[in-house]
C-alpha positions in Angstrom: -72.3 -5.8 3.3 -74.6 -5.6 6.3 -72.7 -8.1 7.9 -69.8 -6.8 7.3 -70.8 -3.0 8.8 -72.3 -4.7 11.9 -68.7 -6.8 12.4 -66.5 -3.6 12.3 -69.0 -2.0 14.6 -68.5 -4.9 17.2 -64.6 -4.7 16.6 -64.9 -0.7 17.1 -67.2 -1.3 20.4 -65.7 -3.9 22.0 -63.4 -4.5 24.8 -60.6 -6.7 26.1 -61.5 -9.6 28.1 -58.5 -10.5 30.9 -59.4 -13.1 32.5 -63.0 -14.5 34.0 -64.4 -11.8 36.4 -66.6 -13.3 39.8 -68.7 -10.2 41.2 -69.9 -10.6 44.8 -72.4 -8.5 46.9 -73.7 -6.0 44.5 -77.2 -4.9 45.7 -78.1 -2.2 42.9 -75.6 -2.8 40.4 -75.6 -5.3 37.9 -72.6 -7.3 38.6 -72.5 -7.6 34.4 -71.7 -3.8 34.3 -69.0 -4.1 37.3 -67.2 -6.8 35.7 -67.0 -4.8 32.5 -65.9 -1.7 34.5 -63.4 -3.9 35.7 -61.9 -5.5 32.7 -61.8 -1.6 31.8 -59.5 -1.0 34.9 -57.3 -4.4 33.8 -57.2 -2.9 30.4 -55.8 0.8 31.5 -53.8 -0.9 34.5 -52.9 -4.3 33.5 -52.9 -6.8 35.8 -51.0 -4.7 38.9 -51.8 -5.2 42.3 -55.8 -5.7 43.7 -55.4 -2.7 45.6 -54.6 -0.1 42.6 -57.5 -2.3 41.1 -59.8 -1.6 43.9 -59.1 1.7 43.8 -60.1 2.2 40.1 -63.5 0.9 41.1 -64.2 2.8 43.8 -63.3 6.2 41.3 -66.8 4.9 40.4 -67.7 6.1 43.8 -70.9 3.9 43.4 -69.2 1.4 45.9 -68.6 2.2 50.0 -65.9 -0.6 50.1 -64.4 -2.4 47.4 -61.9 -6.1 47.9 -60.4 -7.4 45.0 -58.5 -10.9 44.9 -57.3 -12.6 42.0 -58.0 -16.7 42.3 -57.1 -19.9 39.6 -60.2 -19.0 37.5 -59.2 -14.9 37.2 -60.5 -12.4 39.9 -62.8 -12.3 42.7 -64.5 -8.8 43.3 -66.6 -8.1 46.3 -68.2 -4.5 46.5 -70.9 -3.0 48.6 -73.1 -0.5 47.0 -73.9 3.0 48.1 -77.2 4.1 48.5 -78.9 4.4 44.7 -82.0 6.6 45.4 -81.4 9.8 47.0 -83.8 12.4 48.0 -81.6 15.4 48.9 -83.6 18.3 50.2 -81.4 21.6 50.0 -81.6 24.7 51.9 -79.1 27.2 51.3 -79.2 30.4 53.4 -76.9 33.4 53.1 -76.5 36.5 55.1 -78.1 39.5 53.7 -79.4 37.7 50.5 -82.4 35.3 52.1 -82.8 31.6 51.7 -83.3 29.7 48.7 -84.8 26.1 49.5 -86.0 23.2 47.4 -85.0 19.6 46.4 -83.6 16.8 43.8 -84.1 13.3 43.9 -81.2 11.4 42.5 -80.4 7.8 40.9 -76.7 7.5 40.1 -77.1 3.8 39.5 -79.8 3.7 37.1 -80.6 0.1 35.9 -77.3 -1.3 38.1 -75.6 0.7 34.8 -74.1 3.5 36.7 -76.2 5.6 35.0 -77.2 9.1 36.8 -80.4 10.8 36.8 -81.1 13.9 38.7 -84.5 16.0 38.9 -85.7 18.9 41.1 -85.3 22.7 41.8 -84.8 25.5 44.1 -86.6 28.2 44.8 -85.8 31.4 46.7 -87.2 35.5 47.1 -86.1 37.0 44.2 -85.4 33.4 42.0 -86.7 29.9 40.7 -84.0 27.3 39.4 -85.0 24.2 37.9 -82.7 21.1 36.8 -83.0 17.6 34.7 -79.8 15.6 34.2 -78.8 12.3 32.5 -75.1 10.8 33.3 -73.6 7.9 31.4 -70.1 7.3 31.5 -70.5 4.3 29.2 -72.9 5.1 26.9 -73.3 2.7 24.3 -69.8 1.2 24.8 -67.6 1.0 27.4 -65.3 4.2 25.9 -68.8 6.1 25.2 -70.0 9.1 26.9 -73.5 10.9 27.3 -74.3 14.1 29.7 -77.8 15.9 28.7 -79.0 18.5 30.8 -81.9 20.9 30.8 -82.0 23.9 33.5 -84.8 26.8 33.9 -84.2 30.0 35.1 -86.0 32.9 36.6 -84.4 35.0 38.4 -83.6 38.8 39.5 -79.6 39.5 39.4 -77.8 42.8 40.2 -74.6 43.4 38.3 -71.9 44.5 41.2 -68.8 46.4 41.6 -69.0 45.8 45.4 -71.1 45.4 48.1 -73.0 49.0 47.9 -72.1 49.6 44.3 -74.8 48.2 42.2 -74.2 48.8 38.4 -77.3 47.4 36.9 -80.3 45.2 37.7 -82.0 42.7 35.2 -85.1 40.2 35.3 -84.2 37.6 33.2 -85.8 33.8 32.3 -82.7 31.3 31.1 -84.1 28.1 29.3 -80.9 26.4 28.7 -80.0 23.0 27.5 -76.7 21.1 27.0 -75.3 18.5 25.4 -71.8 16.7 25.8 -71.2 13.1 23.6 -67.8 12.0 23.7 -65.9 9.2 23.9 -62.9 7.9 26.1 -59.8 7.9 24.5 -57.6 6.6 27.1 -57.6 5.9 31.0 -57.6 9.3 32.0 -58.7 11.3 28.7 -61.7 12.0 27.3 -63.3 14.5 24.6 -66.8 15.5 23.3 -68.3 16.9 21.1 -70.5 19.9 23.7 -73.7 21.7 22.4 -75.7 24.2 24.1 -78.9 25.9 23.1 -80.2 28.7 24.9 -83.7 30.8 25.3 -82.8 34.5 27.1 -86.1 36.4 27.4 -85.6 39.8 29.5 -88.7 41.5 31.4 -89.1 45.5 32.2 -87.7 46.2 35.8 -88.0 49.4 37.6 -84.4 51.0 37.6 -82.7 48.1 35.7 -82.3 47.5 31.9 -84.0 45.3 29.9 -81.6 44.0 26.7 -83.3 42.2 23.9 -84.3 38.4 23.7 -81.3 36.2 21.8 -82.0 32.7 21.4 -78.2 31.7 20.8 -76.8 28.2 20.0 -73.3 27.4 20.7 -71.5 24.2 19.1 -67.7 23.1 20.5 -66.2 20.4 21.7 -63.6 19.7 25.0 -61.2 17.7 26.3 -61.3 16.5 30.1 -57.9 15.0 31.9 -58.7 12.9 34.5 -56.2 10.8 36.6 -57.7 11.5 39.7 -57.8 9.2 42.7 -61.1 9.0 44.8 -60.4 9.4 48.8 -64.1 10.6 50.1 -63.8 14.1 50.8 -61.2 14.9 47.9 -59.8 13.1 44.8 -55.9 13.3 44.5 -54.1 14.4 41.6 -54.3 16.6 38.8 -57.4 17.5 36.7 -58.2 20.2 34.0 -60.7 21.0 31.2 -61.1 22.6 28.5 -63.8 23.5 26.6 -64.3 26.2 23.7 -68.2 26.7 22.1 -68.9 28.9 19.0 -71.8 30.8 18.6 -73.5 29.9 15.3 -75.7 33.4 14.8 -73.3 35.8 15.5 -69.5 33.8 15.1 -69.1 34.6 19.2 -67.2 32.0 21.1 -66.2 31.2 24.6 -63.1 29.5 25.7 -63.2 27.8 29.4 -60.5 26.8 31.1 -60.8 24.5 34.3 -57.6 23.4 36.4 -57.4 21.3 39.5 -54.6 19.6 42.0 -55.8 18.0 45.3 -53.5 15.8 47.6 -52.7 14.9 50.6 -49.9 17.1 52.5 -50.0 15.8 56.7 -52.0 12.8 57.5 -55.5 12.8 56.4 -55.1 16.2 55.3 -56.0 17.8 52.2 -54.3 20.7 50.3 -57.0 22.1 47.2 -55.8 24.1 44.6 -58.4 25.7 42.2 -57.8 28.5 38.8 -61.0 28.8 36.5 -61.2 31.7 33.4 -63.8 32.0 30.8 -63.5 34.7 28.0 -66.1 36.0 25.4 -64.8 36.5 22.4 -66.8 39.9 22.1 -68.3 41.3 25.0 -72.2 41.2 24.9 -73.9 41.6 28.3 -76.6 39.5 27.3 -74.6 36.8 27.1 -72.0 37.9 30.3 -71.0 34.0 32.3 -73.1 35.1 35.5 -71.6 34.0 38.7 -70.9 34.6 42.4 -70.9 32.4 46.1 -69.6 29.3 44.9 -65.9 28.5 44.8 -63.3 31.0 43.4 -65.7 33.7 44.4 -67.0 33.2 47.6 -68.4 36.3 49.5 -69.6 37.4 46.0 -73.3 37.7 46.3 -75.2 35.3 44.2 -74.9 36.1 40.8 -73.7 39.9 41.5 -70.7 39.3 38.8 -71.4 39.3 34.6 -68.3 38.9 33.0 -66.8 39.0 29.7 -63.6 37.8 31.1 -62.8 36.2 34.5 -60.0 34.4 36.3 -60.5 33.2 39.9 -58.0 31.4 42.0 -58.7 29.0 45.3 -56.8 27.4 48.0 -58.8 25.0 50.6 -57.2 23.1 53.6 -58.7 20.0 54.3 -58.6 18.5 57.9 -60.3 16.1 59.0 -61.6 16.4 62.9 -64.6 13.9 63.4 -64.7 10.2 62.0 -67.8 8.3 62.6 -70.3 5.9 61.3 -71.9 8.2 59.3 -69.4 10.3 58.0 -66.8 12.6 58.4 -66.4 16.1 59.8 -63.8 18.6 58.1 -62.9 22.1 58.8 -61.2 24.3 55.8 -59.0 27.9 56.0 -59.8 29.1 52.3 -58.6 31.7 50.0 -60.0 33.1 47.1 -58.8 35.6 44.7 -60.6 37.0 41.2 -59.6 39.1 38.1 -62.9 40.0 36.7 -63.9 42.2 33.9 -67.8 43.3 34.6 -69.6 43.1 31.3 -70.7 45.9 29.4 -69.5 48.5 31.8 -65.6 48.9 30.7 -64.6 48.3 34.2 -62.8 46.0 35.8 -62.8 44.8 39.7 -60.0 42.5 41.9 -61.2 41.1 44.8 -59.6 38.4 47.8 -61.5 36.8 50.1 -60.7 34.3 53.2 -62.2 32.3 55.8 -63.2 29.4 57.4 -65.5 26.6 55.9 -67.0 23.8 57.6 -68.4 20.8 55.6 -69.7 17.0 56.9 -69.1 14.2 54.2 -71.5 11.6 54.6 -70.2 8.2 53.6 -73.3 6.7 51.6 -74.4 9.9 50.2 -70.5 10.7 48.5 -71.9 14.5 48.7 -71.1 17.3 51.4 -74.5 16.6 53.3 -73.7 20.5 55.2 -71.7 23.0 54.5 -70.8 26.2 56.9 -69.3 29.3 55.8 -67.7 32.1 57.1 -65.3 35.1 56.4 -64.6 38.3 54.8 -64.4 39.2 50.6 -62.8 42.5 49.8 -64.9 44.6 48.6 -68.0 42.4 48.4 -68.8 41.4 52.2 -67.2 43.0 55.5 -68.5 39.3 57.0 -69.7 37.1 55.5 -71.9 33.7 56.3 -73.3 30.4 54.7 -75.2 28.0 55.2 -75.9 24.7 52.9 -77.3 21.7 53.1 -77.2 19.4 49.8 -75.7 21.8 47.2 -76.2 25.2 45.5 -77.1 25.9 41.9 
């Protein structure tokens, strides 16, 4: 019987060898794992040309340049690695709200596995955020999945109807941690099962409210479509998610919706369409998806929005303007636009915002190493400006 179990486990696990696989040049992956991420490519593909081939590799985007030839024997892959080890030191400095600085180190190619594991934290005047973060996108088996995360949270937030209306003020600590396993179920699709557990404690703050601890734990599951292509500073195609959680104390749930289309429209330059929404079943401020800055809602200060219900929309306009060694340079028009309903207070606020964004890619990094930001959000920010360099939590 035991022998039996462990021989369906191996037929479940296992993967379809093409042909004999020859890795060359690898200097911190293990040129096991690329030939099995290759077969994986053969398998979704077939045998099509080298460059669609190559191309599936480098969606790895652990790999700077990527050849692929096929010879008598089966196929020759040469690669060259991007940096593994990253210290990224992050500053992030906004107009009117101070500067936050800090620092991760990252290793996206753990054990030459692809494996990703981030640490590190940023702090700022009114806020501490810490962050731990495992990655594998072959976990266990090649179709397997595995993201843990654990964030800490301290932090003062205003609730905001605009940029001189504040509607409430809170000082909060978030422990949070998260939990996606899934599996792939085809080239581009994926789903997993997604748990979160959370820790909200809420301290006494002059002229702000103070709600009562909740210790909530939501269980879910999502589905991810992914048949993007990789090209640097944007990936081409279509991509959306879906995830809904449940809320096993009090039956709440949350539905979150994620869609994305990126491609290229002149050139080398890159149209970037965004629309995210999140809904709470029942409103409970406490609980309110806390946001503001970051895409869809830029010109928003930091974590001035707590919604029970939110659509944002984005348009970006990649071009290119500096190629060198290191990198490339882009500059951006943007556009956002946001449907918002502000937790707890009945009310519900519209804003638009545009600009200009400046961003430098660096090529062995695969991250935005700076980021510039500038423009006007109706009724948030007359003018606004931003400045970061890494990324923002």
């Amino acid at each position: 019987m035991k022998n039996t179990i462990l021989f369906l486990w191996a037929l479940l696990m296992a993967h379809p060898v093409w042909a004999a696989v020859e890795v060359l040049g690898t200097t911190y992956s293990d040129p096991a794992h690329v030939a099995q991420v290759f077969e994986e490519c053969l398998a979704d593909l077939g045998p099509q040309s080298p460059r669609a081939l190559a191309a599936c590799l480098k969606n790895t985007q652990l790999f700077t340049t990527v050849q692929v030839r096929p010879q008598a024997s089966g196929w020759r892959v040469e690669v060259r690695d991007r940096w593994s080890l990253l210290p990224i030191p992050v500053v992030v400095a906004t107009e009117g709200q101070g500067t936050r600085m800090g620092g991760f180190v990252a290793e996206r190619n753990f054990l030459g596995h692809g494996v990703l594991l981030l640490g590190g934290g940023i702090v700022g005047p009114e806020s501490s955020t810490y962050l731990g973060l495992l990655e594998d996108p072959h976990f266990l088996s090649a179709q397997g999945y595995l993201r843990f995360s654990l964030r800490s949270d301290r932090r003062l937030v205003s609730l905001r109807a605009a940029e001189d209306e504040v509607l409430d003020r809170r000082d909060e600590d978030r422990l949070r941690l998260d939990l996606r396993l899934g599996r792939n179920l085809g080239p581009d699709l994926r789903a997993a099962l997604s748990v979160s557990a959370q820790r909200l404690r809420f301290h006494d703050l002059q002229g702000g409210s103070r709600p009562e601890d909740l210790d909530p734990l939501w269980v879910g599951g999502l589905l991810l479509w992914d048949p993007t292509t990789y090209h640097f500073y944007f990936d081409e195609g279509f991509k959306g998610e879906l995830e809904y959680q449940s809320e096993t104390r009090s039956q709440n749930g949350v539905t979150r919706l994620d869609l994305g289309w990126q491609g290229a429209i002149w050139r080398d330059q890159a149209l970037q369409l965004r629309l995210q929404a999140d809904r709470l079943n029942r409103d409970d401020p406490r609980l309110a998806i806390q946001g503001g800055g970051a895409l869809g809602a830029r010109g928003v200060p930091w974590m001035g929005l707590w919604s029970g219900r939110y659509l944002t929309a984005s348009i970006d306009y990649q071009m290119p303007i500096v190629y060198s060694s290191l990198g490339i340079a882009t500059v951006a028009p943007f556009v956002d636009v946001g449907w918002i309903d502000l937790s707890g207070k009945n009310r519900q606020v519209t804003y638009q915002a545009w600009g200009l964004g400046g961003y430098f890619y660096l090529k062995e990094v695969s991250l935005p190493g700076l980021g510039i930001l500038w423009g006007r959000n109706q009724p948030y920010a007359d003018v606004f400006a931003k400045i970061t360099l890494g990324f923002d939590l």
